[in-house]
Backbone as CSV, one residue per row, in Angstrom:
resi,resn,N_x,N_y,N_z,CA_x,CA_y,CA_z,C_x,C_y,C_z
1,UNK,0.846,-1.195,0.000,0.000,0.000,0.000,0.887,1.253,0.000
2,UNK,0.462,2.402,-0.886,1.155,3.303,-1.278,0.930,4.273,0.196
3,UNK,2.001,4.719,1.172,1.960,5.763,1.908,1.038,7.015,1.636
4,UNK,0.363,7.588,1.996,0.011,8.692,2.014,0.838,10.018,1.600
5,UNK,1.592,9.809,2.542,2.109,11.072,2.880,3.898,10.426,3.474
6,UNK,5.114,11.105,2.752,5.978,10.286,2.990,7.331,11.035,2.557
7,UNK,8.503,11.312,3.419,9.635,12.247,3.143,10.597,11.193,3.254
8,UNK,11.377,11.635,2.316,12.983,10.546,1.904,13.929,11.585,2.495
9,UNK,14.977,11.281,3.424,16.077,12.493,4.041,15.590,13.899,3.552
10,UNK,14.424,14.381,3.813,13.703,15.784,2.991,14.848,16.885,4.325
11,UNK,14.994,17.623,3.765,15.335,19.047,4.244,15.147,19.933,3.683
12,UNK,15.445,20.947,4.662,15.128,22.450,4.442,16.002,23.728,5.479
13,UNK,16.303,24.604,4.506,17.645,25.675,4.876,16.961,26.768,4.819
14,UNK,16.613,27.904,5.225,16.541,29.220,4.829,18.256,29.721,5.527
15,UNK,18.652,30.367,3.940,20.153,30.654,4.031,20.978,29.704,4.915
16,UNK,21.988,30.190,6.319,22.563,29.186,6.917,21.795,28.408,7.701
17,UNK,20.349,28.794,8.335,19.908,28.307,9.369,19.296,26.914,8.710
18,UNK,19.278,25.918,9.157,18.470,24.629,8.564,16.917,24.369,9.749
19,UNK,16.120,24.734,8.981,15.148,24.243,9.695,14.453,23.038,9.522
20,UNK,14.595,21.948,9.126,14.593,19.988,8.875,15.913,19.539,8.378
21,UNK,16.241,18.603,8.969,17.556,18.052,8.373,17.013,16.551,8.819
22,UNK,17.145,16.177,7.306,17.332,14.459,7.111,15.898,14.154,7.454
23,UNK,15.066,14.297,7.210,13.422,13.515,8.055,13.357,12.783,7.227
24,UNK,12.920,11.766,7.705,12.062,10.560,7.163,10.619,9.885,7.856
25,UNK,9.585,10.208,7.323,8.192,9.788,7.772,7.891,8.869,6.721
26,UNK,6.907,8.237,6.949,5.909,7.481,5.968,4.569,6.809,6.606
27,UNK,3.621,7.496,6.310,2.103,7.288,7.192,1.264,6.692,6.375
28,UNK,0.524,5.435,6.814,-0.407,4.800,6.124,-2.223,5.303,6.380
29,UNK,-2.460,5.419,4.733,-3.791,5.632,4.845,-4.624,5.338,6.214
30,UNK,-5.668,6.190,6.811,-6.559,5.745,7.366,-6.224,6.734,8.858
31,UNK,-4.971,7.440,9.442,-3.876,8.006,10.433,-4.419,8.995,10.932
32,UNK,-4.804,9.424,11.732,-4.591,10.712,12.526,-3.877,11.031,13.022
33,UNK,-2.536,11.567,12.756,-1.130,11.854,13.727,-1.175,13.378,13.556
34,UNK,-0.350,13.439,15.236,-0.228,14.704,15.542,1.751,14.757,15.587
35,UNK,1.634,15.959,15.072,3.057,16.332,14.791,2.834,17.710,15.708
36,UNK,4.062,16.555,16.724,4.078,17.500,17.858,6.009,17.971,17.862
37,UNK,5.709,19.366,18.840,7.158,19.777,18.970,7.013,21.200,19.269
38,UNK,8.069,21.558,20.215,8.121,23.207,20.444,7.634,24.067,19.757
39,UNK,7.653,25.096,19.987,7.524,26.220,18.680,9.295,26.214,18.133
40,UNK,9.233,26.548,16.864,10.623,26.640,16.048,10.641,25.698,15.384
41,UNK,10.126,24.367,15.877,10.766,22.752,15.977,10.638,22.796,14.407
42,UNK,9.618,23.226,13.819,9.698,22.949,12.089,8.529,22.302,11.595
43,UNK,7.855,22.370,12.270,6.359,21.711,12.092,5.477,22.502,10.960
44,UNK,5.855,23.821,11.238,5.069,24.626,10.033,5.969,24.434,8.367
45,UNK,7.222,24.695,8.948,7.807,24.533,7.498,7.622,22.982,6.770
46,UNK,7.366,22.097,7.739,7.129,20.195,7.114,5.637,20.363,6.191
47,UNK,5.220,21.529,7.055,3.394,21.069,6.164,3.510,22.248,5.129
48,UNK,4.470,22.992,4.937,4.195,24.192,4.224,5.200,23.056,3.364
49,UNK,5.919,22.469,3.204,6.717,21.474,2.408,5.454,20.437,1.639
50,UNK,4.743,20.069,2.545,4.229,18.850,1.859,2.814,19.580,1.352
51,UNK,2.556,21.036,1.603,1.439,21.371,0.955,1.734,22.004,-0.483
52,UNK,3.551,22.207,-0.790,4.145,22.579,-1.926,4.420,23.756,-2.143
53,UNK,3.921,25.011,-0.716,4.161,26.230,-0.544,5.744,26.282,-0.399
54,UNK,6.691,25.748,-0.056,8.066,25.785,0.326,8.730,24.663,-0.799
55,UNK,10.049,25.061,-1.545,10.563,23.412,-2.386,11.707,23.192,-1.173
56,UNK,11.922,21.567,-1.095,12.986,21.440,-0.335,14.463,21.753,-0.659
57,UNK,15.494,21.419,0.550,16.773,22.513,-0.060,17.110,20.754,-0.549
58,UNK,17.006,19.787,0.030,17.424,18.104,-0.604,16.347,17.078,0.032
59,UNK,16.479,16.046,-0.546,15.200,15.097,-0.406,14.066,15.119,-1.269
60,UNK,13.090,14.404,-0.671,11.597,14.496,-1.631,10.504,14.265,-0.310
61,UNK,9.422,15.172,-0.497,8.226,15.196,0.088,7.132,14.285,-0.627
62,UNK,6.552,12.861,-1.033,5.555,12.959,-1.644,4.061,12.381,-1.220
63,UNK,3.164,12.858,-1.617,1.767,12.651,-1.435,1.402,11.453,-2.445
64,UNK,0.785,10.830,-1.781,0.109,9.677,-2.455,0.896,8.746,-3.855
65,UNK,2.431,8.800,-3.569,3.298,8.576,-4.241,4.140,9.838,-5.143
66,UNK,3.376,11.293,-5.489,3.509,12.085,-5.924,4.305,13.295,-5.205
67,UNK,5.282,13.889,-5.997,5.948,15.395,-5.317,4.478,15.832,-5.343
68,UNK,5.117,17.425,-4.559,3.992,18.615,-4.933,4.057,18.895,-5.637
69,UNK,2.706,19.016,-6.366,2.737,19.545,-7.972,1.083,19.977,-8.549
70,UNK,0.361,20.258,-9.303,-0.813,20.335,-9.620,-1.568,18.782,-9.421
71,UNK,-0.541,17.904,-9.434,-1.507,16.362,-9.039,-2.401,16.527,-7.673
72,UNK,-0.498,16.466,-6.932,-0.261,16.528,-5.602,-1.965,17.253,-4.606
73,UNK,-1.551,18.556,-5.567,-2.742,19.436,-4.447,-4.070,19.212,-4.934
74,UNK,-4.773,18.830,-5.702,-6.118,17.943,-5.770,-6.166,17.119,-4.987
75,UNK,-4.954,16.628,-3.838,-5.251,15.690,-2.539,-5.517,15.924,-1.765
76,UNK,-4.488,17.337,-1.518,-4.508,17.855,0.089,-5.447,19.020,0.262
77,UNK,-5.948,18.813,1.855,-6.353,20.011,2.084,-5.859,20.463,3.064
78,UNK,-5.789,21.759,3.041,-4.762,22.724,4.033,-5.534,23.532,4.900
79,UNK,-5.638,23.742,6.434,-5.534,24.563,7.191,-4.169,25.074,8.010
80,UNK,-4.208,26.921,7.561,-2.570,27.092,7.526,-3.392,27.689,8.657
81,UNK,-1.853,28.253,9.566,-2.280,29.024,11.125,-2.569,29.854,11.622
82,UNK,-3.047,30.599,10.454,-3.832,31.689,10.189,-5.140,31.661,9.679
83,UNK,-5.654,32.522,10.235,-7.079,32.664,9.169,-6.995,33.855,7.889
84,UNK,-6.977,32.588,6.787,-7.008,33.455,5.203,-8.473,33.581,4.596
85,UNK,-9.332,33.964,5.015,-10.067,33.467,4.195,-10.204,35.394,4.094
86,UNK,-11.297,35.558,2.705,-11.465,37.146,2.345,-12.973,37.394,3.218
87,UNK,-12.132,38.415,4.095,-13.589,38.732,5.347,-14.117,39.658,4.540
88,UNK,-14.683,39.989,3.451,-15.650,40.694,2.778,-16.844,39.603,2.437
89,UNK,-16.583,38.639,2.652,-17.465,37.322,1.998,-18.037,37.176,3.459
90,UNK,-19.158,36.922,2.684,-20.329,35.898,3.844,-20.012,34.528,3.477
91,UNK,-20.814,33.426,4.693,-20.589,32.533,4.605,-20.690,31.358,2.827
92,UNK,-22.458,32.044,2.653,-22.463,31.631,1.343,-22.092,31.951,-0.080
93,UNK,-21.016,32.813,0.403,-20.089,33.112,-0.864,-18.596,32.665,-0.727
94,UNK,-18.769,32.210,0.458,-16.769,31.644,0.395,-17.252,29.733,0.395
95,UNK,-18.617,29.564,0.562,-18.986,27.872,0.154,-18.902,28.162,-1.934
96,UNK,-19.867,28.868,-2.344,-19.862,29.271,-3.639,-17.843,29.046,-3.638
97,UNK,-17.404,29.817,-3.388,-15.791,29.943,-3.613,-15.260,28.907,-3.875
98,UNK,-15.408,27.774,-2.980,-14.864,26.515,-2.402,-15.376,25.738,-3.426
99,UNK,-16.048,25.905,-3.741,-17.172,24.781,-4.930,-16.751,24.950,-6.101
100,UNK,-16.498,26.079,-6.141,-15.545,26.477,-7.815,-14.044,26.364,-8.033
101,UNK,-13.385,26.448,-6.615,-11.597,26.518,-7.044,-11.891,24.999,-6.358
102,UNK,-12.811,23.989,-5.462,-11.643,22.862,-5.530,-12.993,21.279,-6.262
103,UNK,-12.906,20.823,-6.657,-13.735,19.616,-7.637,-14.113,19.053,-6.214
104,UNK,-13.192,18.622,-5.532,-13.650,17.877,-4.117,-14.401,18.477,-3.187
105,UNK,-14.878,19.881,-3.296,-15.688,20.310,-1.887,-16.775,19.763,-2.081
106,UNK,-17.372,19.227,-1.003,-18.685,18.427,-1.121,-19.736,20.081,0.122
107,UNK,-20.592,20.919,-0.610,-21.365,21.839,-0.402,-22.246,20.982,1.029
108,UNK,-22.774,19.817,0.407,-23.885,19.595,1.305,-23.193,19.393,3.091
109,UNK,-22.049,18.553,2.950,-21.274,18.354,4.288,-21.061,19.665,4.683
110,UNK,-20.763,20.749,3.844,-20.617,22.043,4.690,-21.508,22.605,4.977
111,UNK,-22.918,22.533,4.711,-23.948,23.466,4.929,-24.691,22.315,6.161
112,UNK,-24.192,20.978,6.196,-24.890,20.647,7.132,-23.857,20.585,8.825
113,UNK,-22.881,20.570,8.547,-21.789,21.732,9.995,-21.925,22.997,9.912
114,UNK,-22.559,23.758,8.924,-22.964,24.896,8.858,-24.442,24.912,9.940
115,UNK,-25.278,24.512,9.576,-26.375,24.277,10.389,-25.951,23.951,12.132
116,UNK,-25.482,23.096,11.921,-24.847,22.122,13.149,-24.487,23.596,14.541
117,UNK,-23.447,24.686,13.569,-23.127,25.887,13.977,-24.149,26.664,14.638
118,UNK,-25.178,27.071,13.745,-26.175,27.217,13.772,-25.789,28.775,13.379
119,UNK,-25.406,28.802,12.229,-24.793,30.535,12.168,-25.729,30.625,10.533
120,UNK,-25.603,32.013,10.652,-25.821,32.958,9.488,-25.483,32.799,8.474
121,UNK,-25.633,32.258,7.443,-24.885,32.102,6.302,-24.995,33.256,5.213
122,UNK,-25.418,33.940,5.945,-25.258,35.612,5.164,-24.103,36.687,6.178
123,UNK,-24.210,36.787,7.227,-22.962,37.277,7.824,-21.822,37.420,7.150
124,UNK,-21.453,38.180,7.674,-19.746,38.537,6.488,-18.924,37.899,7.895
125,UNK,-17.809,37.581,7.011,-16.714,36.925,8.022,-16.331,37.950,8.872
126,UNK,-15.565,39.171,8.437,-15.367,39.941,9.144,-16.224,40.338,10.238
127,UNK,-17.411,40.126,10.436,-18.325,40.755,11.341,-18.484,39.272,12.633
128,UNK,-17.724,37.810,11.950,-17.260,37.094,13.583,-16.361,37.352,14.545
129,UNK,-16.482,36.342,15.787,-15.779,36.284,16.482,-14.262,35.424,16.025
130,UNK,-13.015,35.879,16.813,-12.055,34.728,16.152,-12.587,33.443,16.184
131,UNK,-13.049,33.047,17.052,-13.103,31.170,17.443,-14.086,31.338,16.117
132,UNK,-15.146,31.919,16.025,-16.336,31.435,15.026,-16.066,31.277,13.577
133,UNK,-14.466,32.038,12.768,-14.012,32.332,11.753,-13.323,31.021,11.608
134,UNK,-12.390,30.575,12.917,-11.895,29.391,12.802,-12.536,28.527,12.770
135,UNK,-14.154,28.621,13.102,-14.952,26.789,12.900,-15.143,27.113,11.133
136,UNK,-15.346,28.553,10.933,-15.772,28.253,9.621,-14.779,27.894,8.682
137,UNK,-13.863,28.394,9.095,-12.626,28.140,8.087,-12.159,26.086,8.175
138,UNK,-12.298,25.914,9.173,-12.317,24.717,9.254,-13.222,23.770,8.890
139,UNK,-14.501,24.058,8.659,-15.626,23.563,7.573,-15.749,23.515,6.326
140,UNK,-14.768,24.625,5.926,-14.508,24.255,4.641,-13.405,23.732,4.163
141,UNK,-12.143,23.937,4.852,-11.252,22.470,4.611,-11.550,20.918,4.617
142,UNK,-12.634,20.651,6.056,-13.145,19.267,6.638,-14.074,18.686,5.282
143,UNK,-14.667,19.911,4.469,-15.647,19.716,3.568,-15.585,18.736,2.105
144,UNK,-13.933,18.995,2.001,-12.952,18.578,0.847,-13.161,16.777,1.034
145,UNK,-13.352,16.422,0.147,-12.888,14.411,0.313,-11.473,14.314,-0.491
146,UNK,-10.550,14.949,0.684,-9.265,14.729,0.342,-8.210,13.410,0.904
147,UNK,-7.244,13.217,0.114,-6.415,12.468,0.735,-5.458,12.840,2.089
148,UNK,-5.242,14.002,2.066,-4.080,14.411,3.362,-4.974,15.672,3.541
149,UNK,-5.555,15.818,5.205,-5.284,16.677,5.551,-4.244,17.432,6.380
150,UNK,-3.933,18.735,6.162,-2.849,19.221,6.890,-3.154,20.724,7.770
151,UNK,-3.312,20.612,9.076,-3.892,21.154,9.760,-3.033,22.031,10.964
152,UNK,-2.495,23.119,10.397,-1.608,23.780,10.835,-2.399,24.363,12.396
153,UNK,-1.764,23.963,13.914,-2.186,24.864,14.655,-3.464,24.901,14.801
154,UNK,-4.500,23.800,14.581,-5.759,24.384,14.283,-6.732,24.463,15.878
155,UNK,-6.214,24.007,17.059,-6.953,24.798,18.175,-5.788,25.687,18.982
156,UNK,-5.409,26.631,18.315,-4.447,27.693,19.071,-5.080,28.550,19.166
157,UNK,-5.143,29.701,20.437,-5.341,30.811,20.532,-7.532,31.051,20.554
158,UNK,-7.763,29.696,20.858,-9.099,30.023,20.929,-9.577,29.396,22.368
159,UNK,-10.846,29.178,22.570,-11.092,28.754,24.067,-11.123,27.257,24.156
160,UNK,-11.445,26.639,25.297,-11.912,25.499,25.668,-12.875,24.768,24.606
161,UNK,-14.064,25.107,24.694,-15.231,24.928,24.183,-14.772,24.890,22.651
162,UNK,-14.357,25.640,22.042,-14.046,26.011,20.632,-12.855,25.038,20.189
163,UNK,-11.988,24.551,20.915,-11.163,23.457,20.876,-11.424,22.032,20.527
164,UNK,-13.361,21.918,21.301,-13.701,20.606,21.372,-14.415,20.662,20.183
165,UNK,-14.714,21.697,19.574,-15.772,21.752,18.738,-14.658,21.048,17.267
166,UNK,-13.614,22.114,17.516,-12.555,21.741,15.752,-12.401,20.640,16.221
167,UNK,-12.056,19.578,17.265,-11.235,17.912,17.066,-12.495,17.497,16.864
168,UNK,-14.121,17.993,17.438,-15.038,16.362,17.332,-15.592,16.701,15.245
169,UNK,-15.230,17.641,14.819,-15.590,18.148,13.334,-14.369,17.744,12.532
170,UNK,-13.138,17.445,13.212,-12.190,16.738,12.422,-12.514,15.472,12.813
171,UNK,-12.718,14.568,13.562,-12.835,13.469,13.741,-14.206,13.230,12.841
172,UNK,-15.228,13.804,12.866,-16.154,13.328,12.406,-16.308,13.636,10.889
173,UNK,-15.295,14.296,9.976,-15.577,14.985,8.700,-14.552,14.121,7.496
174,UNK,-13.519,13.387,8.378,-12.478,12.841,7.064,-12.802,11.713,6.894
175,UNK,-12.404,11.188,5.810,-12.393,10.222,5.096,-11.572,8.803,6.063
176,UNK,-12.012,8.346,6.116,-11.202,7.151,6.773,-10.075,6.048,6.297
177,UNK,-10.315,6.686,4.724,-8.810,6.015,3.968,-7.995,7.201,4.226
178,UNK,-7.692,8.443,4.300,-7.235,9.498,4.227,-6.114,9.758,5.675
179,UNK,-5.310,10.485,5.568,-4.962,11.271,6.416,-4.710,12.133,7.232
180,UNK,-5.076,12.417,8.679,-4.601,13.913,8.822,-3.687,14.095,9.800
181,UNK,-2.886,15.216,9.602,-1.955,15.439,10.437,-1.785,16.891,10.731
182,UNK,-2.231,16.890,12.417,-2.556,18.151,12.846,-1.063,18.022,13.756
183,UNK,-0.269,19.703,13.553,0.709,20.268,13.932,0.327,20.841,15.354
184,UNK,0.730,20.735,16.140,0.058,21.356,17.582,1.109,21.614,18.456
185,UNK,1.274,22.156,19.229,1.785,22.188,20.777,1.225,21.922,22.256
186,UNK,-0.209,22.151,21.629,-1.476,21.927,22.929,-1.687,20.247,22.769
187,UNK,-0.702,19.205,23.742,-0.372,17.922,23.196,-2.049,17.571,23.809
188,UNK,-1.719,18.208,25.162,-2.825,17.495,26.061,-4.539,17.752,25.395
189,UNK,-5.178,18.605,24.675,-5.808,18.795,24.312,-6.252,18.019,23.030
190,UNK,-5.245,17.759,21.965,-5.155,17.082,20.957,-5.341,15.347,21.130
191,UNK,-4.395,14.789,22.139,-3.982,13.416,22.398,-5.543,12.684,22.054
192,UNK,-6.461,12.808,22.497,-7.550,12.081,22.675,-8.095,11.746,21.062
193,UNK,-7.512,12.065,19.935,-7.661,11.921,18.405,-7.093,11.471,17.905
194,UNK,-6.127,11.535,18.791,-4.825,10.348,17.836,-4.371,9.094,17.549
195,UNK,-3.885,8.880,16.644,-3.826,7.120,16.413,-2.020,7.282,16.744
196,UNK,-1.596,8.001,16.192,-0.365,8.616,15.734,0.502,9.469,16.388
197,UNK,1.588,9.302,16.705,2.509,11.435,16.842,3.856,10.946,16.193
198,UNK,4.185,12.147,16.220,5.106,12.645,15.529,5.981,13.488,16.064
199,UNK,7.345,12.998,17.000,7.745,14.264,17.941,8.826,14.776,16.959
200,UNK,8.956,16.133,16.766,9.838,16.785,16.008,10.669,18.122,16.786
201,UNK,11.985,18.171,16.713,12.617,18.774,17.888,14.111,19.258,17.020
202,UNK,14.104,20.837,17.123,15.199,21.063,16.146,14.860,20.854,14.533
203,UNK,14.283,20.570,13.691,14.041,20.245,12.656,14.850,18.808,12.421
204,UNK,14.522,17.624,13.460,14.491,16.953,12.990,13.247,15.760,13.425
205,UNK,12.976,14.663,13.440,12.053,13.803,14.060,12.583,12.898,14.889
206,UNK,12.139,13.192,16.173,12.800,12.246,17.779,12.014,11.284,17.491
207,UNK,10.874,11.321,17.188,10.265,9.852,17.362,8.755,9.941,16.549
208,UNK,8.667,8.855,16.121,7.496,7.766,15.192,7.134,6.964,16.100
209,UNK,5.747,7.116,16.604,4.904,6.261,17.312,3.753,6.227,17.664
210,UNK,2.650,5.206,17.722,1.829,5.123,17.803,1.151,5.322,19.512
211,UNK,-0.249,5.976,19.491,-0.418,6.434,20.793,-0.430,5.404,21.891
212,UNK,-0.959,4.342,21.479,-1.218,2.803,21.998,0.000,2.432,22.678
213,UNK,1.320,2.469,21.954,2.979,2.088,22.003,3.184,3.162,23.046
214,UNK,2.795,4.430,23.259,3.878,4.996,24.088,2.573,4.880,25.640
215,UNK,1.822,4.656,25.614,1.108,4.584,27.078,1.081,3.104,27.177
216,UNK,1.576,1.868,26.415,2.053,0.461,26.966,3.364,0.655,27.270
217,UNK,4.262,1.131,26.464,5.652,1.020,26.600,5.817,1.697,28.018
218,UNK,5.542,3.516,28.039,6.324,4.078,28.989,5.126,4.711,30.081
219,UNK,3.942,3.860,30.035,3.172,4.058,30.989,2.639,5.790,31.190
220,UNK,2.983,6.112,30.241,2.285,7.869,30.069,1.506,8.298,29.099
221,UNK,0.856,9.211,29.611,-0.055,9.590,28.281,1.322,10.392,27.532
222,UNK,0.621,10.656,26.142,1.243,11.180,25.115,2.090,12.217,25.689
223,UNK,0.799,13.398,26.378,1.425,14.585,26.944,2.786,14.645,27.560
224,UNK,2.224,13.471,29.125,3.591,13.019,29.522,4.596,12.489,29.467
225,UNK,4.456,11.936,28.424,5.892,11.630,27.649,6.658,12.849,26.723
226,UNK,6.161,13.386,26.188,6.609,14.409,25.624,6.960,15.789,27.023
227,UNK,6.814,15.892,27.382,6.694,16.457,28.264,8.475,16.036,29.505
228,UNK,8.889,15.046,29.157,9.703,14.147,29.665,10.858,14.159,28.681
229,UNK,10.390,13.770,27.210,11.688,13.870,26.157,12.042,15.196,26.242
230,UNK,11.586,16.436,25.909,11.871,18.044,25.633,11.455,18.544,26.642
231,UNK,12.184,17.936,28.159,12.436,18.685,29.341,13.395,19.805,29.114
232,UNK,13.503,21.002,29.756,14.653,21.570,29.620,15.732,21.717,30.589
């Protein structure tokens, strides 16, 4: 079975500084892993790599056997760690949007987490709250029947409540041959979704393991194990 999502010694340099050196992943269809690691660690530049926004300085990134390329991104869908979307648009003009730039948005899954919300679909973005911009923005990534999702950061900087809302709408929205791999630092919040992590430290990867393996092996949850490797 062809990996999903999969780096051969991939790196990456801006000028002298190297931010990945040497990674090697390879994740099988079906994964929820969290790619965890400090801030710096390189977590944004790995998904800005495998979403084809960044080329590597050596190695290969590829999706579903494929570099990034016009194949490539008909797979993935991207939530970057920001909110991009154009706050002049109401809700039912950035679904209209979504329906026209990607073949895979499926409208009805978004209008029915749209409902779920229970929001306005005439409201202009600009006129939400942050957390409420981030469920929407995240409804229309979840909306895609993609192969990789890549989910930069996606409960940072919002509340409790708004946290539980993006993991039970990622858990409940992907494809189950598919992938996703959410970048986080909030381990403890995330852990309860995962099949997967991914500890990454310095730009490189400390460890490949499954959540099951590290609370038999070292008797801790995810958190606390990580929490234990990148003591300072």
């Amino acid at each position: 079975m062809t990996a999903t999502f999969e780096c051969r010694d991939l790196g990456k340099s801006f000028g002298s500084t190297q931010a990945l050196r040497n990674v090697n992943i390879s994740i099988a269809p079906g994964r929820v892993v969290g790619l965890l690691g400090p801030n710096g660690s390189g977590k944004t530049t790995l998904i800005k790599l495998a979403n084809g926004l960044l080329s590597p300085s050596h190695g290969e990134v590829l999706i579903c056997g494929e570099e990034p390329g016009p194949e490539s991104k008909a797979l993935v869908s991207y939530l970057p760690d920001k909110t991009c979307m154009p706050m002049w648009m109401n809700v039912e003009q950035l679904m209209d949007f979504f329906q026209d730039f990607y073949a895979d948005f499926d409208r009805q899954r978004a209008e029915t987490m749209l409902d779920r919300l229970g929001l306005d679909r005439k409201k202009k973005l600009r006129q939400m709250s942050k957390g409420t911009k981030e469920k929407v923005q995240l409804i229309m990534v979840m909306s895609r029947k993609a192969k990789l999702y890549l989910l930069d950061e996606p409960i940072g900087g919002v509340d409790p409540a708004t946290r539980d809302y993006i993991l039970d709408t990622i858990i409940r929205n992907y494809d189950p041959e598919a992938v996703v791999l959410i970048s986080t630092h909030l381990i403890s919040d995330v852990e309860k979704v995962l099949d997967e992590v991914l500890f990454i430290n310095q730009g490189q990867i400390a460890l490949q393991a499954s959540v099951d393996d590290i609370r038999q092996q070292y008797g801790k949850s995810v958190d606390e194990y990580f929490r234990e490797v990148f003591k300072c």
